[in-house]
N, CA, C and O atoms as a DFTB+ gen file, in Angstrom:
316 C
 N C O
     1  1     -16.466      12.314      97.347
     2  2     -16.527      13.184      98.511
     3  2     -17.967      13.507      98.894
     4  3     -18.287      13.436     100.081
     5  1     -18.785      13.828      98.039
     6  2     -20.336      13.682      98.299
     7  2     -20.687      13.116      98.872
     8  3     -21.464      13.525      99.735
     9  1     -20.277      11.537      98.750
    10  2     -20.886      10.527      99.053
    11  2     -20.687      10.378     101.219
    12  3     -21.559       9.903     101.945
    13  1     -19.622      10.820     101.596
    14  2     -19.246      11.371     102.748
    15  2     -20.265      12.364     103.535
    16  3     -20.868      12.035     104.557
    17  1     -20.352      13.501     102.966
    18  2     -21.388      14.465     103.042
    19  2     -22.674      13.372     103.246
    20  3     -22.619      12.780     104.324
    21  1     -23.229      13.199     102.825
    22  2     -24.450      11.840     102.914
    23  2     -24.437      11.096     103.841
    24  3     -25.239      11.121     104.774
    25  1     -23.449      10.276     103.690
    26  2     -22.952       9.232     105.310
    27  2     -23.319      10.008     106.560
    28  3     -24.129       9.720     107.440
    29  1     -22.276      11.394     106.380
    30  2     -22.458      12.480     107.463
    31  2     -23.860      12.814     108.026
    32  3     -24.277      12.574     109.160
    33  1     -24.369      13.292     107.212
    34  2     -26.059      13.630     107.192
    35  2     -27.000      12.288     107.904
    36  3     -27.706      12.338     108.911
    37  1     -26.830      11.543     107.332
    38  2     -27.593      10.546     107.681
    39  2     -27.084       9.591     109.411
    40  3     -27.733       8.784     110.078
    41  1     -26.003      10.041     109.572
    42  2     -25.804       9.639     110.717
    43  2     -26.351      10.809     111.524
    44  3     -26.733      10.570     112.669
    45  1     -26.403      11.621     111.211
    46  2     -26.957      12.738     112.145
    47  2     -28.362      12.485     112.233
    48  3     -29.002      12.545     113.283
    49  1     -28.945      12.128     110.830
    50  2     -30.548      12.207     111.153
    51  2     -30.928      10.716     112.062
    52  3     -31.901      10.555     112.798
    53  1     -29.748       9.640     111.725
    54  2     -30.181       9.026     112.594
    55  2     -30.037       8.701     114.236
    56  3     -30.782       8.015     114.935
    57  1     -28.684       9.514     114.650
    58  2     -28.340      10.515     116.284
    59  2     -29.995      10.225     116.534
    60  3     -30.648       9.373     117.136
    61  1     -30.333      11.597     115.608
    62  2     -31.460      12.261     116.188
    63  2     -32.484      11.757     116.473
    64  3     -33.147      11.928     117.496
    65  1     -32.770      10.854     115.264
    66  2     -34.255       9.856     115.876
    67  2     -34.158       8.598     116.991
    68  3     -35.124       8.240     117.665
    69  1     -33.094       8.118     117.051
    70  2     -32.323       7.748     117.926
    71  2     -33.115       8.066     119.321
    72  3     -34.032       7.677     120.045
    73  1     -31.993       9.157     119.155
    74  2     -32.154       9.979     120.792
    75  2     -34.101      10.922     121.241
    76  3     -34.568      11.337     122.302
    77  1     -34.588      10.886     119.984
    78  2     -36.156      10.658     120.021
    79  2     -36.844       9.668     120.445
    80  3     -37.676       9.888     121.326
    81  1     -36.688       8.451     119.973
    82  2     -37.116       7.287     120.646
    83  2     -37.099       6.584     122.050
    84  3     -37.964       5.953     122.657
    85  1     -35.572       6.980     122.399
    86  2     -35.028       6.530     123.682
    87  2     -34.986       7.164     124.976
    88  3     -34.749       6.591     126.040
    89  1     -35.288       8.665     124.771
    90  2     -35.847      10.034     125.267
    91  2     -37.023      10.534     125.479
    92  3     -37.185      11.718     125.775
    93  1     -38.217       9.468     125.317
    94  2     -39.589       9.913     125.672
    95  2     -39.917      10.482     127.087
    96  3     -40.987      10.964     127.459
    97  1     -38.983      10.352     127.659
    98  2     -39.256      10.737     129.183
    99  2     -38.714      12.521     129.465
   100  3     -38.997      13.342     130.338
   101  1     -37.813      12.562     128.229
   102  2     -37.478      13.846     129.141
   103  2     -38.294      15.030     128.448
   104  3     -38.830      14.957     127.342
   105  1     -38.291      16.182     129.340
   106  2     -39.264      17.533     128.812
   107  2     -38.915      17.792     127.257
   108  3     -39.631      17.765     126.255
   109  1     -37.515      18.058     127.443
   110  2     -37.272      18.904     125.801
   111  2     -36.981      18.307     125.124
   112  3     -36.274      18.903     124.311
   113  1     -37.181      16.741     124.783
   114  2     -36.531      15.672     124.043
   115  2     -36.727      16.327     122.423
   116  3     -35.803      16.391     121.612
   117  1     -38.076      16.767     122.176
   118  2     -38.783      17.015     120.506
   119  2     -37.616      18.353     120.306
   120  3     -37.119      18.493     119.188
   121  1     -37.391      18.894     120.943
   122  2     -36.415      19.943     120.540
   123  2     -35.186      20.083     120.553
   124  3     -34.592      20.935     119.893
   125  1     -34.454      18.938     121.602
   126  2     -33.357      18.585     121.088
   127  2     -33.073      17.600     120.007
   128  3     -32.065      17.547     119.302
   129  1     -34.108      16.838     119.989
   130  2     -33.318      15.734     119.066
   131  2     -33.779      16.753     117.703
   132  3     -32.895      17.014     116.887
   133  1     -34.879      17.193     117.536
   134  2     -34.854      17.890     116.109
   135  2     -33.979      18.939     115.627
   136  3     -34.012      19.392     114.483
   137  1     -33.275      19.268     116.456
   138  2     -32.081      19.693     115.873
   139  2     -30.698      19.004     115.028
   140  3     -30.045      19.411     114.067
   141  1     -30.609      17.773     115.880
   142  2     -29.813      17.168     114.710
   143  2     -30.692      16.459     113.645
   144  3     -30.166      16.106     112.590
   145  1     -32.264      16.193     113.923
   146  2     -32.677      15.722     112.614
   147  2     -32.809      16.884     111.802
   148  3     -32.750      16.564     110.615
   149  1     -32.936      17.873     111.941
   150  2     -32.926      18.546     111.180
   151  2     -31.628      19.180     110.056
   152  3     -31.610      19.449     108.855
   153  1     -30.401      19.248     111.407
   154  2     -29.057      19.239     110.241
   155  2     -28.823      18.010     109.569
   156  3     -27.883      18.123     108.783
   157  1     -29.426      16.664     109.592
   158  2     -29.661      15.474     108.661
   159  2     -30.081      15.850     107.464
   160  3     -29.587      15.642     106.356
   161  1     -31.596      16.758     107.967
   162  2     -32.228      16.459     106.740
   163  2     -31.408      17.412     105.345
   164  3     -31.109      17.107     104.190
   165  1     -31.239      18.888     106.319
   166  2     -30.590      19.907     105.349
   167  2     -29.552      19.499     104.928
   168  3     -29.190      20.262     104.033
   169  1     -28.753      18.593     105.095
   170  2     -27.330      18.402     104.879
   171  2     -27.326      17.132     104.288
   172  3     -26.161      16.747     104.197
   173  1     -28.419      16.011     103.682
   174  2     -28.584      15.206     103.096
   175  2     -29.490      15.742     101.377
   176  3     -29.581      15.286     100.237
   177  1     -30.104      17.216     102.317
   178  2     -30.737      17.596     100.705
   179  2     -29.734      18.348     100.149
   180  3     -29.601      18.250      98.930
   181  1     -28.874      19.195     100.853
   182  2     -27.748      19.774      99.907
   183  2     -27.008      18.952      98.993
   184  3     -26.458      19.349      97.966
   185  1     -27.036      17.615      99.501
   186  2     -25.859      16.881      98.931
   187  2     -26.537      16.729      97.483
   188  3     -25.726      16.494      96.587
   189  1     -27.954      16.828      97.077
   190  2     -28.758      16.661      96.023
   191  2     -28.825      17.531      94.644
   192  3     -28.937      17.229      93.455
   193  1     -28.690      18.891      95.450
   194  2     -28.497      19.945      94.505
   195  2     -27.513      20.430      93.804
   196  3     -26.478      20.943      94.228
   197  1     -27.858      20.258      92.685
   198  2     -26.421      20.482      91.932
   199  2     -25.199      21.173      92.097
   200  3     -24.023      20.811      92.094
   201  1     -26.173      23.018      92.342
   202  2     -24.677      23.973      92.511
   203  2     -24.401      23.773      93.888
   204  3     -23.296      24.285      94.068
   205  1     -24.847      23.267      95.027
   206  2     -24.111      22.984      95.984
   207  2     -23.147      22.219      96.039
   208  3     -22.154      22.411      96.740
   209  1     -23.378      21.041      95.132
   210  2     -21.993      20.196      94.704
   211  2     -20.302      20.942      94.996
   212  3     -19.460      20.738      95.871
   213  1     -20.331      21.584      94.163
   214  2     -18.653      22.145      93.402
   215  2     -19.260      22.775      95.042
   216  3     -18.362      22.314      95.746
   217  1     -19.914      23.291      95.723
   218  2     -19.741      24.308      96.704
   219  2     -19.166      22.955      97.855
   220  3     -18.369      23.042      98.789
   221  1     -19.552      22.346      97.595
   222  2     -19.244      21.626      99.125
   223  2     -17.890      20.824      98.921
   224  3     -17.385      20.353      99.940
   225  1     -17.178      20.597      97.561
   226  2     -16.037      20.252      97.611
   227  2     -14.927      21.376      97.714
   228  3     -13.744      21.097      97.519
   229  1     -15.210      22.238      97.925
   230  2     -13.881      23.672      98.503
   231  2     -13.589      23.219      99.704
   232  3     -14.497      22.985     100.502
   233  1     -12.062      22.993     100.077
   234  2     -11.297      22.661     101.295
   235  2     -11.890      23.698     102.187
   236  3     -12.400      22.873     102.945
   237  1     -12.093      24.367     102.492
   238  2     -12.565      25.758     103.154
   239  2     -14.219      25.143     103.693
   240  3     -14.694      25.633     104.718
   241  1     -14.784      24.367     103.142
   242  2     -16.192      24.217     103.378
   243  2     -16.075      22.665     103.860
   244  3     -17.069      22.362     104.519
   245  1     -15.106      21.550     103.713
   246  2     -14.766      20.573     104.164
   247  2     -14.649      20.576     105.540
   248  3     -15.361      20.042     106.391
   249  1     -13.582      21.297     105.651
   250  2     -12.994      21.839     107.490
   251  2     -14.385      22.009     107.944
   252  3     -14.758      21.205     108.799
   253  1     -15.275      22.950     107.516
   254  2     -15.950      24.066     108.483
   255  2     -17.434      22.594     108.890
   256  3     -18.049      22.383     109.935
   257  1     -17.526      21.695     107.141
   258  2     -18.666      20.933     107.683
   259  2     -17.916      19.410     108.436
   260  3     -18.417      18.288     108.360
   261  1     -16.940      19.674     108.967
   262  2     -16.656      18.179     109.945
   263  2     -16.690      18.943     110.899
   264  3     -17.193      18.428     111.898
   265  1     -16.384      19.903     111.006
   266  2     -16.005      20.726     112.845
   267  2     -17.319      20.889     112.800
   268  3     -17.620      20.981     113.990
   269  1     -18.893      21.040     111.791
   270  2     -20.203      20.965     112.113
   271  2     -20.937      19.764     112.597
   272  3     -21.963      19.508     113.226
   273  1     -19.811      19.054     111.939
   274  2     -20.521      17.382     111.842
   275  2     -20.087      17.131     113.683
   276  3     -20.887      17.064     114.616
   277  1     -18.842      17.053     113.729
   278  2     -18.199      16.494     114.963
   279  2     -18.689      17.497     116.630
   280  3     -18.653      17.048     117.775
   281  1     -18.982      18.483     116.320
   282  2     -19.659      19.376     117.571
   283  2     -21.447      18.816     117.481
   284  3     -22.185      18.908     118.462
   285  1     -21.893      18.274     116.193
   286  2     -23.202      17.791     116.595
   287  2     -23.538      16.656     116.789
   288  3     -24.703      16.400     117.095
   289  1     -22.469      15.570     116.642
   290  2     -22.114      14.132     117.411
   291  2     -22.518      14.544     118.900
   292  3     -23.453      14.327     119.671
   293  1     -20.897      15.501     118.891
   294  2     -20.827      15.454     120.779
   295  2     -22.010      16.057     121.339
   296  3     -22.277      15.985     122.539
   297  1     -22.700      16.633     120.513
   298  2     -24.322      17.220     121.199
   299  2     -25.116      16.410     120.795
   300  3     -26.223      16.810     121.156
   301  1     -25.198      15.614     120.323
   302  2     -26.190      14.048     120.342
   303  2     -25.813      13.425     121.560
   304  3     -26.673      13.127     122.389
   305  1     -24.227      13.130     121.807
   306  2     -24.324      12.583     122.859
   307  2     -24.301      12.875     124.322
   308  3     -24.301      12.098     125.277
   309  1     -24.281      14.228     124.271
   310  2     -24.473      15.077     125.550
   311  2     -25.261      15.496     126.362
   312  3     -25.231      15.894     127.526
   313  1     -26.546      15.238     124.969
   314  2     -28.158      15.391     125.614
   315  2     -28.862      14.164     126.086
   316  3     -30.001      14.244     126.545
């Protein structure tokens, strides 16, 4: 299940640089896209730390990080 969490993360950090690269033209590009690189990065280092482990496999914290994951897709692709 970790290993998910990771996948997750890393598709986000890569949304983000993504939409950095391909976005040089617009004003707020550095501040939108660093928002999903940034839930990449935090959400690829949690997956690292130990007591976050057992924390991130509670059904309760599953739900809450796909409905995080899947609202910052659709805001990758909205911007």
């Amino acid at each position: 299940m970790i290993n998910n969490y990771r996948f997750g993360a890393y598709a986000l950090l890569a949304i983000g640089l993504i939409n950095l690269r391909y976005q040089t033209g617009n004003a707020n590009n550095l501040n939108t896209s660093s928002v999903l690189v940034g839930l990449g990065i935090i959400g690829l280092l949690i997956t690292f730390i130990p007591p976050f482990k057992s924390f991130l496999l509670r059904k309760s914290i599953k739900i809450t990080a796909l409905i995080i994951f899947c609202a910052a897709i659709v805001y990758g692709f909205a911007i």
